[in-house]
C-alpha positions as CSV (number, residue, x, y, z in Angstrom):
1,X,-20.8,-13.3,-10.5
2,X,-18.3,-10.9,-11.5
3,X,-14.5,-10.9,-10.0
4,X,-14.9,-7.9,-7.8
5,X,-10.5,-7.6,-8.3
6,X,-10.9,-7.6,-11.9
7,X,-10.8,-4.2,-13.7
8,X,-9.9,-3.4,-17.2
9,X,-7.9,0.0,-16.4
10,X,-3.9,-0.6,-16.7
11,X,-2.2,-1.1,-12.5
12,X,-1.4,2.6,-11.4
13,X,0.3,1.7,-8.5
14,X,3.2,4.4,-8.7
15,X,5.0,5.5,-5.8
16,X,7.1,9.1,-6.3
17,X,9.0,10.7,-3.6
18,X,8.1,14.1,-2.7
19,X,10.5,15.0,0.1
20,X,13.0,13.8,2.1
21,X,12.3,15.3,5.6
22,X,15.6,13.6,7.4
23,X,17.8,10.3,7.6
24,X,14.6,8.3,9.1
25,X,11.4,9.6,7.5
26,X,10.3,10.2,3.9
27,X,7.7,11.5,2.4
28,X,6.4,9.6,-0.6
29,X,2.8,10.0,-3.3
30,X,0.9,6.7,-4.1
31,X,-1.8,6.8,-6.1
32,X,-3.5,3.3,-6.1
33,X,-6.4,3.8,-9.5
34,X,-8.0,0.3,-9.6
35,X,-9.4,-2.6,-7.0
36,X,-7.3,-5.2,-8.1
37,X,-4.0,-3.1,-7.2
38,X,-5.6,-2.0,-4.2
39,X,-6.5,-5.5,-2.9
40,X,-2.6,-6.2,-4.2
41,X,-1.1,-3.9,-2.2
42,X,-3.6,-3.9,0.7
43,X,-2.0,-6.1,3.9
44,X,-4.9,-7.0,6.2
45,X,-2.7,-9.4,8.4
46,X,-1.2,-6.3,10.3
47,X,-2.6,-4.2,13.2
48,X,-4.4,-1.4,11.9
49,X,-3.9,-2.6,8.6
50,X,-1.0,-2.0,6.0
51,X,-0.1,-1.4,2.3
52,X,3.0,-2.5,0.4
53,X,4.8,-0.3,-2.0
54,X,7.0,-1.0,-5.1
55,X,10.0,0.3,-4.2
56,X,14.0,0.1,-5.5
57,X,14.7,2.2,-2.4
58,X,16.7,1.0,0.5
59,X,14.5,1.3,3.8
60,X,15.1,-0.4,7.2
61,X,12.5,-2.2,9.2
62,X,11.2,0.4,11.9
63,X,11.6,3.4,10.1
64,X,8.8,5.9,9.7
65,X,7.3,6.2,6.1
66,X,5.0,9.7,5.5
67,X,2.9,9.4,1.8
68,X,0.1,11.0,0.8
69,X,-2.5,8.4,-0.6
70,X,-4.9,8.6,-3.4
71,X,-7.5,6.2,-4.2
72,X,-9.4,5.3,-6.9
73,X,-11.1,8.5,-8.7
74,X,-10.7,10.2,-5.6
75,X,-9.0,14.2,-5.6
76,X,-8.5,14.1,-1.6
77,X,-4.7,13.0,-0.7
78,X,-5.0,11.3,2.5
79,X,-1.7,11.7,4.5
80,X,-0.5,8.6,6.4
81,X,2.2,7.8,8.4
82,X,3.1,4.2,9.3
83,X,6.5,2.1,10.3
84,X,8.4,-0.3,7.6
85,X,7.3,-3.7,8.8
86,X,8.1,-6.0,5.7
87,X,10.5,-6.2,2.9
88,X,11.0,-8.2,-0.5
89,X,14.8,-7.4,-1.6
90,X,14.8,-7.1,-5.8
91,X,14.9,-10.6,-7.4
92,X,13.7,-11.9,-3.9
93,X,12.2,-15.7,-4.8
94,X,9.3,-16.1,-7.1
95,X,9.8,-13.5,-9.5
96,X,7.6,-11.1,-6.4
97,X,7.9,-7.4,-7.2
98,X,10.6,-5.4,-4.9
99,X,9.0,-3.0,-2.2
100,X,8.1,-2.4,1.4
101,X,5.2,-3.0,3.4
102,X,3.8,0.0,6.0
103,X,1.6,-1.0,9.0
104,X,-0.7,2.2,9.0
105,X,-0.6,4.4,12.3
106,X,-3.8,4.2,14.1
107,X,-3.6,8.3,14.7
108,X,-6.2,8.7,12.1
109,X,-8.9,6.9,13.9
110,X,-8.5,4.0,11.5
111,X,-9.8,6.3,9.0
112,X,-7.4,5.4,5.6
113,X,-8.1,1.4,7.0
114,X,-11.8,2.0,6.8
115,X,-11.8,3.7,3.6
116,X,-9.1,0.8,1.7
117,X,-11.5,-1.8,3.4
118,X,-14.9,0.1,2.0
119,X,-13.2,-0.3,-1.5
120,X,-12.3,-4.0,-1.0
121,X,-15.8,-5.0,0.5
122,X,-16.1,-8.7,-0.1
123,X,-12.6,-8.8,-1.9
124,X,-11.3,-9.1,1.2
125,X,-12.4,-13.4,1.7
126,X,-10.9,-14.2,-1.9
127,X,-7.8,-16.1,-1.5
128,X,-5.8,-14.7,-4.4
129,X,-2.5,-13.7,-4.5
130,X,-1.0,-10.3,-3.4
131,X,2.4,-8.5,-3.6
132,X,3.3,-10.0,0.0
133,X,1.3,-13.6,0.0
């Protein structure tokens, strides 16, 4: 049986600010093309589920993140808010690649959780590693 986290498309996990709306919260793009990224990035170890994102850019744990999401070969931008609740420093130990990781608000019903998780169905088990495990 196939991998289901293998793909052959290139990673297009590519965070690009948009807007800075104030010293706290920012407003950031990420458009996540392929299942292996997504099941990368996706952090099902936090309430409500969360995502990490390559980032250089200084954030501090408890501040609000705004991006618009967009996954797969999808055109709809999902907005999501959610709170800096993990952080790998650039050249943190084994060679891991430098971001934050967002726990999703639940204010969407779950709604961006329940699509991530539809994409990962049965990728979820696998015990591979991921940009914060």
């Amino acid at each position: 049986m196939a991998d289901p986290t293998e793909t052959s498309e290139a990673p297009a996990l590519a965070p690009t600010p948009a807007a800075t709306t104030g010293r706290q919260s920012s407003i950031s793009m990420l458009a996540i093309k392929d299942k292996k990224q997504l099941y990368k990035s996706y952090m099902s170890f936090i309430a409500n589920g969360g995502l990490f994102i390559p980032t250089k850019r200084m954030y501090k744990m408890g501040e609000e993140v705004f991006m618009l999401l967009v996954l797969m070969d999808e055109t709809e931008r999902l907005p999501i808010a959610g709170t800096v609740v993990w952080k790998t420093p650039e050249g943190s130990d084994a060679n891991r690649v430098a971001g934050i990781g967002i726990q999703l608000s639940n204010k969407d019903g779950g709604k961006v959780k329940d699509r991530i998780e539809m994409y990962l169905a049965g990728a979820l088990e696998l015990d591979r590693p991921t940009h914060t495990m």
